[in-house]
Every structure is written in C-alpha cells, then in structure tokens.
C-alpha positions in Angstrom: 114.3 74.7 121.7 111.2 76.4 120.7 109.1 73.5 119.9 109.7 72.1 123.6 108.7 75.5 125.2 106.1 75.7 123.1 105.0 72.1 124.2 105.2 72.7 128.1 104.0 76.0 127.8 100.9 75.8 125.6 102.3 78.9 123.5 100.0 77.8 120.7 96.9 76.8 122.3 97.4 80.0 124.8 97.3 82.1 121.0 101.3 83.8 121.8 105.1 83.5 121.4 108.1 83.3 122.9 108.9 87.3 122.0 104.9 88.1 123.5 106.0 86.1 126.7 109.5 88.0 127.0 107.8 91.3 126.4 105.3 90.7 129.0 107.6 89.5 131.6 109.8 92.3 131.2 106.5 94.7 131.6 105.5 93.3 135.3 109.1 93.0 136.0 109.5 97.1 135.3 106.2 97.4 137.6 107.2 96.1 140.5 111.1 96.2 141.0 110.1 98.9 143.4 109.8 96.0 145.6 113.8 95.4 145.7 114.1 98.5 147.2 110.9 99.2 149.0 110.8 96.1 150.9 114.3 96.8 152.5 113.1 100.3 153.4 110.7 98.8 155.4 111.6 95.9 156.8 114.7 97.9 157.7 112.8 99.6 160.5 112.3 96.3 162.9 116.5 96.4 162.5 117.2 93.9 159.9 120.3 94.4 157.7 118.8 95.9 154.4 121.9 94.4 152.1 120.4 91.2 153.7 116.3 91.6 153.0 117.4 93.1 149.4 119.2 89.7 148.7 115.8 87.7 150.6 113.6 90.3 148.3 115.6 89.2 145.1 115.6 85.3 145.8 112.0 84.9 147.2 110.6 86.5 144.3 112.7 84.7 142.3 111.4 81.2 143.3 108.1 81.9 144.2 107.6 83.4 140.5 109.1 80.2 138.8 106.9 78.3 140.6 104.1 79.7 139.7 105.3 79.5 136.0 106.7 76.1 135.6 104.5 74.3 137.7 100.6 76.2 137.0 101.9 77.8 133.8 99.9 81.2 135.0 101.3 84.4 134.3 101.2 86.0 137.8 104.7 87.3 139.5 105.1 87.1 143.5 107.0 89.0 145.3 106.8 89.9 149.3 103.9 91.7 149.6 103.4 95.5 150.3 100.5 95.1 152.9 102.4 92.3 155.0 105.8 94.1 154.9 104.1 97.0 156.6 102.3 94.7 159.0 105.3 92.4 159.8 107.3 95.9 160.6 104.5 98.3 162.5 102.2 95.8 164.2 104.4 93.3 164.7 107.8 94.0 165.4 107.6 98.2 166.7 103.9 97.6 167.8 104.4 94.6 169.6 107.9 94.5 170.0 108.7 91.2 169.1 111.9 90.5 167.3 112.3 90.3 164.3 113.9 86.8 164.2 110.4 85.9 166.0 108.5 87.2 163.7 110.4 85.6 160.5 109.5 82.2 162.0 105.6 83.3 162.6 105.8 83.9 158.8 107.5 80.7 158.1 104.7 79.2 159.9 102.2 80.6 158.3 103.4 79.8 155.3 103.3 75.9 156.5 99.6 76.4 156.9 99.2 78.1 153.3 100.7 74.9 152.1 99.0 72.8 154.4 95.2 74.9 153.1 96.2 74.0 149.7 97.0 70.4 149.8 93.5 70.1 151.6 91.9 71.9 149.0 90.2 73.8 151.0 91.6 77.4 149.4 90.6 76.2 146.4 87.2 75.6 147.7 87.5 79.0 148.8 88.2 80.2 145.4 86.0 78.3 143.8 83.1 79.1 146.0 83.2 82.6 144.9 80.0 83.7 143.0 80.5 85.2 139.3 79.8 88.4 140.4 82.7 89.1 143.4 85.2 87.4 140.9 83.7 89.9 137.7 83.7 93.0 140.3 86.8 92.0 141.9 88.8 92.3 138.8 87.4 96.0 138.1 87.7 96.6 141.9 91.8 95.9 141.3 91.6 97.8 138.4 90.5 100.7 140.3 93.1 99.7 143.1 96.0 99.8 141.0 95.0 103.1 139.1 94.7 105.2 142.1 98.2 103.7 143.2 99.2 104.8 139.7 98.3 108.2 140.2 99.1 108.9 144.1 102.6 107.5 142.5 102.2 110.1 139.8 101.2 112.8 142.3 97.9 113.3 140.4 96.0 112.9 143.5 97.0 113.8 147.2 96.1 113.7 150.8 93.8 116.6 151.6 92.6 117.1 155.3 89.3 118.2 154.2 88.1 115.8 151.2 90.9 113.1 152.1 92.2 112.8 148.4 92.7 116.0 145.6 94.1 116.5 142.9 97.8 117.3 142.9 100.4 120.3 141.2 100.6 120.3 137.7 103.6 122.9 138.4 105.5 119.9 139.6 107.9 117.7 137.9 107.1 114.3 138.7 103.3 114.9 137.7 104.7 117.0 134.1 106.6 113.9 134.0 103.9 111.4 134.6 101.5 113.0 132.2 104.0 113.0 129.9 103.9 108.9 130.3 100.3 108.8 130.4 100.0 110.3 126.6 103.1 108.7 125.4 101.7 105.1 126.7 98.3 105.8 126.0 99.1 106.9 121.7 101.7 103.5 122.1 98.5 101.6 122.8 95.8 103.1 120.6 98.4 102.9 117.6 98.6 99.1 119.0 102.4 99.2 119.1 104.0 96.2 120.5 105.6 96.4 124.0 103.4 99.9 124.2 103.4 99.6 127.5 106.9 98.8 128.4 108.0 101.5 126.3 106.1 104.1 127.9 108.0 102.9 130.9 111.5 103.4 129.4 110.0 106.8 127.6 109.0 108.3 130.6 111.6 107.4 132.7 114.2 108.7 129.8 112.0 112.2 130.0 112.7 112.2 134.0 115.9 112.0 133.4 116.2 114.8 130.6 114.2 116.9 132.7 117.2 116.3 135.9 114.4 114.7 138.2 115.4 111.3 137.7 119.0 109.7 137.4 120.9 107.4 135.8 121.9 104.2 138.0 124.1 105.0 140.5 126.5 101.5 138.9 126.1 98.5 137.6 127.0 95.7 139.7 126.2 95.3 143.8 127.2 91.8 145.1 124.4 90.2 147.1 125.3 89.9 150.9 122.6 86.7 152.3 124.3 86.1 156.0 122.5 88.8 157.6 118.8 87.4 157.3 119.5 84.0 155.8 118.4 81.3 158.0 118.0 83.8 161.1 114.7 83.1 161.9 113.8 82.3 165.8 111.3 78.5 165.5 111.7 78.5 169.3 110.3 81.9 170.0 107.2 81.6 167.1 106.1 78.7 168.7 104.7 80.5 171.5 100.8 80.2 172.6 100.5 84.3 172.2 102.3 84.8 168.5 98.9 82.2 167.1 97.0 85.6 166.6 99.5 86.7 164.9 100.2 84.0 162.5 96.3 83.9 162.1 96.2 87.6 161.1 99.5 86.4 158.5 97.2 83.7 157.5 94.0 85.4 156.9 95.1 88.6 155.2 97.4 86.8 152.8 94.7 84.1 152.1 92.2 86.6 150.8 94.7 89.2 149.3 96.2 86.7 147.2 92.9 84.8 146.4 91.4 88.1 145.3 94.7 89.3 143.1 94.5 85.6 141.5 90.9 86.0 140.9 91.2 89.5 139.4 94.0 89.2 137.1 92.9 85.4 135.6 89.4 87.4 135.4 91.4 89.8 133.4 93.2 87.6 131.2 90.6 85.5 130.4 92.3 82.2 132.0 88.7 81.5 134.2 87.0 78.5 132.7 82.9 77.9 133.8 83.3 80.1 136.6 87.1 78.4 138.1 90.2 78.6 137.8 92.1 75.5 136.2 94.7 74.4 137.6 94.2 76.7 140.7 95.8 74.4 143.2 99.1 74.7 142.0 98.7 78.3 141.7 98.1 78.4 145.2 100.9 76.4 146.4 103.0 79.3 144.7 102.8 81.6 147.6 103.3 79.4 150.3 106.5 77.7 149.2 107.6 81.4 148.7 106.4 82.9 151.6 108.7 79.6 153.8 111.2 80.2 151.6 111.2 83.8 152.2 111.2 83.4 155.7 113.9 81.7 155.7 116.3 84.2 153.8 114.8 87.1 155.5 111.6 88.6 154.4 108.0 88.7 155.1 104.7 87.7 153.5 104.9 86.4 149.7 102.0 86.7 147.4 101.0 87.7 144.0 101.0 91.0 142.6 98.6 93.0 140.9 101.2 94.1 138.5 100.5 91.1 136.8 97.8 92.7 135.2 100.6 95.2 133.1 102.2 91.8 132.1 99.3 90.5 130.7 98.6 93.5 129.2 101.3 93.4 127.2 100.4 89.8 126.1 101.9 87.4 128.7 99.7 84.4 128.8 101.8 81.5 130.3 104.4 81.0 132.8 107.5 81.2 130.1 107.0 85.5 131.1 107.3 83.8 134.8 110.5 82.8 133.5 112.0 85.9 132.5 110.8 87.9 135.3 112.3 85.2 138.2 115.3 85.9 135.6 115.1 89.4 136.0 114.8 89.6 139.8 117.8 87.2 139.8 120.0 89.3 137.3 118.3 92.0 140.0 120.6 90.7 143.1 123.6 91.4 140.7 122.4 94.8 138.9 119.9 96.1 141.8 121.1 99.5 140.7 119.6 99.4 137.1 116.4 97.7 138.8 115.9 100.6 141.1 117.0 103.4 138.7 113.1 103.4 137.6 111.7 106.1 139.0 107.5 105.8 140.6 106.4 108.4 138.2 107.8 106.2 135.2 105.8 103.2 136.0 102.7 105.2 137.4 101.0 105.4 133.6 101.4 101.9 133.3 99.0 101.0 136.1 96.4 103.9 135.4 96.0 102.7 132.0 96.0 98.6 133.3 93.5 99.8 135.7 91.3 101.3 133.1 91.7 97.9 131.3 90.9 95.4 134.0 87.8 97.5 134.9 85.6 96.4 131.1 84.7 93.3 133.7 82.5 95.2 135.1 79.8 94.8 132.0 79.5 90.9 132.9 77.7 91.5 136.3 74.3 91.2 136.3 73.4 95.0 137.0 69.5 94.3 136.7 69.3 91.8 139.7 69.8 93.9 143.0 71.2 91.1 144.7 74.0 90.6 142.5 75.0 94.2 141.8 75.1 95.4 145.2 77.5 92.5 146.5 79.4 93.4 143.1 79.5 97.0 143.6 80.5 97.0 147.9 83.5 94.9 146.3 84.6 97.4 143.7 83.8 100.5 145.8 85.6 99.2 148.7 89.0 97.6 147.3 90.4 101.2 146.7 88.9 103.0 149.3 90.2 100.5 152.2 93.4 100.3 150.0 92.8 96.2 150.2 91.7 93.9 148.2 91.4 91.0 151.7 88.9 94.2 152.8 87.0 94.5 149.1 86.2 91.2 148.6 85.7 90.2 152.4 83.2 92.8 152.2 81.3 91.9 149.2 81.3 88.0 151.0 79.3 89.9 153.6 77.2 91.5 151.4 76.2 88.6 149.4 75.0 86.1 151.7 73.1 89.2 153.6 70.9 90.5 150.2 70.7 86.5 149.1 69.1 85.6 152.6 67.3 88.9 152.5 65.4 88.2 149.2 64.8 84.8 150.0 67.6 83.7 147.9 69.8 81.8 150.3 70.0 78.3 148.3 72.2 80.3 146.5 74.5 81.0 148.8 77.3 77.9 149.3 78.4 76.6 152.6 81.8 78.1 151.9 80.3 81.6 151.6 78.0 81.3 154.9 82.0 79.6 156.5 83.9 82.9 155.0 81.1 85.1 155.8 80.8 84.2 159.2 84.6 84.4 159.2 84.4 87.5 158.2 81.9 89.0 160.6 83.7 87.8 163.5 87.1 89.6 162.0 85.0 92.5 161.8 83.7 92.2 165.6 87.2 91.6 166.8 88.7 94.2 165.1 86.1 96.5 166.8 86.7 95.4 170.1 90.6 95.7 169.8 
C-alpha cells in the first residue's frame, strides 16, 4: 500500500510521508470546519433548510478537495467560500430578492464558465501572467489576512468607532484562552514538535473547556438530511438576461480570490517552479467542478482556502493530506458535532502564527526598484485592510502596469496584465457609479 501512494503521490520526491500528509490534513481540516457550521448560519438567512446546506457544505468540500488532491496532487482544501456565502445571501437573495433556488442555478452557472476559463486556458494565463512580485507579496499579503482573522477570532483586536480596529479585553475569557494557544503553539513550534500546530489546536481548545467557556460536543452522531437543497436549484429562472451581472460578479470575485489564495499558499510552500505553477490547470478545474457540484446539493461559491497555509505548515506537501481532509469533512456529515465542538479561539493561534510564516516572502521582492515594491506593497497593504484578497491583488494589477508605463517600463508589462488591469479599472468605475 505504501509504495503505490508513494508512487502517485510523489511522497519521496515531495521530501514527506504518509504520517506528515495525515498530520497536515488533519491541521487544515481543524482550521476550517467552522465552515460546516458557518456556512448554514448564513446561507440559512435567504430560507434554505440548514440540515440541508450542512449536508451540501459536507459533500462539496468533500469532492472538490479530492479533486484537487488526486488529480493536481496540491495540498490546498476547498470548501464554499466565506466571501461568496455572504454575497449569495445579502446582495443576492435579501438585496435583490431573488430566490434562492435562482440564485443556486446562477452559481451553477458560473461554475460552467470556471470550467469553461480553465479548459481554454485562459485562467492559467491569468495566473501565469502574474509578475514575481504580486505572487511574492501576495503570499505575505494572505499571511497578514489570515493573522488579523486569527486575532479578531481571538478577540485580540476589535471594532473601535474612532481608529476602526483596537486592541481587545485581556479580562476576557476567549482572549486568556487564545493567548494561552498562542504560547502553547508557539513553544510546540520553536521546540519543533511534530503536529505543533495541531496540538495547540486540541491544547487550547481542552483549556476552553477547563475554563467552562467551551463545551464538549453536544453527541456524536447527526444523520445527514440532502432533500432540502439537493438538486433544487431553479435553471429556468438563472437563465434570465438580468441575473448575467450577477453571475459575472460570481465569476470575477471567485476567479481572483481563488487565483490569489492558490498563488499565495504554493508561494508559501514552495510548489512555484520559474515563476508558475505546474500543473496549474488541474488545480483550477478543482473549484469549478465543486462550485457545480455544490450548486447542485445546495450551497454557494467553492474555492480554496487560506487555511491551507496551517496544513502545509504542518508539512502537507501532496494531495494524499487532500485525502484525509475530504475524509474528514465526509466522516463530518456523520459526526458534525465533534467537527463544530472547536471553538474560534482554539484555532485563532493557528492562523496568527501561519500568518507570521507565510509573510518571510516578503524578502524575495525586489525592495530597491520602486516599480516593483510599490505594486508589491499596495498588494500586501490592501489584502487585510479590504478584507479580500480579489481586492489586494486586483489592486496591485492596477498598480503595476500604472508605475511600469510611468517609468517607461511598459514592455514589461504582459497583455494579460494591460486585459486584467483594464478589467479591473472598469470594476472599479462601475462599482463607483452603482
């Protein structure tokens, strides 16, 4: 058994093991099963059944992540996106008031043309067309993402009125709790303890639940219930001449979200080759078989996750940990108690620490040449301040081709970039004008 998933997998040549990939799978897995109960939370609000978009959650993840593993052997998890949830439920389906059945087969769409980009090649041109210097910044702009996430999760910075962001109550709980994690994880990883940073997970979640602000799971078992979403969507009703915005705004915040989480974590993890990413047209096709597929059981939007990066922290470096987290997810739809028994302040450390990690890109930009380090830096400024990473790296597009042309540079600007930042201008503009 070992020598043929060491075969398919590359475990040698990728310099890991079957116990590395299991460890790291089980690491992004504990990062974002917030997603099995997050998702129905929100999606909830347009009137879906939740029992259904939990089961849709579970499944979608699950396939889209062994895609991505078996077929471009990468190391990144997909699940239905956090971003597009919020935009399927609030523009979408409250804001626009179209149902929700509608708005499933606008996503199904969408996820026709993802597939559609990609056997074109023309996302991979995209991807590929990205200068060293987004994809270097990029990474470290995710890094920063994810970290802030970490710690508004932890409650060791909150909204403030006056300076938008502070730092929270140390008198509280969750943030003794969370500090707690940070040390624990942080002396795991110095001390360069296996699984350091899956243990700070369990460690910190254990202390929660000494300290009576977490619980144990509610039970074991809670049978799936599909019916509700599965195969509900409304084909008839997306096909209509005013929902192409919509499936546009799908199209184009997905595209660059997902390209800039793919380009940050293989940045990461080492995986880009001369300046690409091998293999990156399978990787691409990942998301849009899940995001049809989720449409079709009952969810919105799938992509990959940032909390890849924790995975790969923890050593995953092929798609065997894709295994065991589309495992996980599936075991999930059975055991969605224990999955959601891990409370936000136990996995918080976890991305502050990855975030500090991904962000040692930063020292391969070119810092001395202006017109590399401002594009760089608009990138990883603006990923955590717009809270996007389609707005960080759309930005440093922009930014690019501007100081390029500006110093008489422009031959080094590709004809993708001058198509995306054009694109991107006229996103801007119509954005304004709404």
């Amino acid at each position: 058994m070992k020598p043929l998933l060491d075969r398919y997998f590359k475990l040698t040549e990728n310099q890991t093991t079957v116990r590395q990939e299991l460890l790291g799978g089980a690491t992004t897995f504990m990062t974002m099963a917030y997603i099995v109960v997050v998702n129905p939370q929100i999606l909830a609000q347009t009137g879906m059944p939740p029992e259904g978009v939990v089961f849709a959650t579970c499944i979608s993840a699950a396939v889209a992540t062994l895609v991505m593993g078996l077929y471009a052997n990468y190391p990144v998890a997909l699940a239905p996106g956090m971003s597009l949830n919020a935009y399927f439920t609030y523009s979408v389906c409250i804001g626009m008031h179209i149902p929700w059945r509608t708005a499933l087969g606008v996503v199904f769409l969408s996820g026709v043309l993802f597939v559609l980009l990609t056997i074109t090649r023309v996302r991979e041109q995209i991807v590929d067309g990205i200068p060293d210097c987004l994809k270097h910044s990029t990474a470290a702009g995710i890094g920063l993402f994810i970290a802030f996430v970490g710690m508004r999760n932890a409650k060791l910075v909150v909204a403030n009125p006056a300076t938008f962001v502070s730092i929270g109550n140390f008198s509280d709980p969750a943030v003794q709790a969370a500090c707690f994690g940070i040390v624990l994880t942080l002396v795991l990883m110095a001390r360069r303890i296996n699984g350091a940073i899956l243990l700070g997970i369990l460690g910190t979640t254990l202390f929660g639940i000494v300290r009576g602000i977490a619980s144990w799971p509610s039970g074991l078992v809670a049978m799936p219930q599909p019916s509700s979403t599965l195969l509900q969507l409304d084909f008839r009703g997306a096909m209509h001449l005013g929902l192409l915005e919509i499936i546009f705004a799908f199209l184009f915040v997905d595209l660059f979200d997902n390209v800039g989480t793919l380009v940050g974590v293989c940045e990461q993890a080492g995986f880009i080759k001369n300046g690409k990413i091998p293999r990156v047209g399978r990787v691409l096709l990942a998301d849009g078989v899940g995001t049809m597929f989720g449409a079709l059981t009952g969810t919105s939007t799938v992509t990959s996750y940032i909390e890849s990066a924790a995975g790969i922290a923890a050593g995953a470096r092929t798609g065997l940990s894709n295994v065991f987290v589309a495992a996980l997810f599936l075991v999930a739809l059975l055991f969605s108690p224990l999955a959601t028994a891990i409370p936000g302040f136990a996995t918080a450390p976890a991305l502050i620490l990855v975030g500090a990690l991904m962000t040692q890109s930063i020292a391969h930009v070119k810092w001395a040449d202006f017109t590399e380090a401002f594009p760089a830096f608009m990138t990883m400024l603006a990923t955590p301040l717009t809270f996007s990473i389609a707005t960080g790296l759309s930005l440093g597009v922009i930014a690019f081709s501007i100081v390029k042309l500006a110093a008489g540079k422009y031959r080094e600007v590709s004809i993708v970039l001058w198509i995306l930042t054009g694109l991107f201008l006229l996103r801007y503009i119509f954005l304004a004008v709404e």
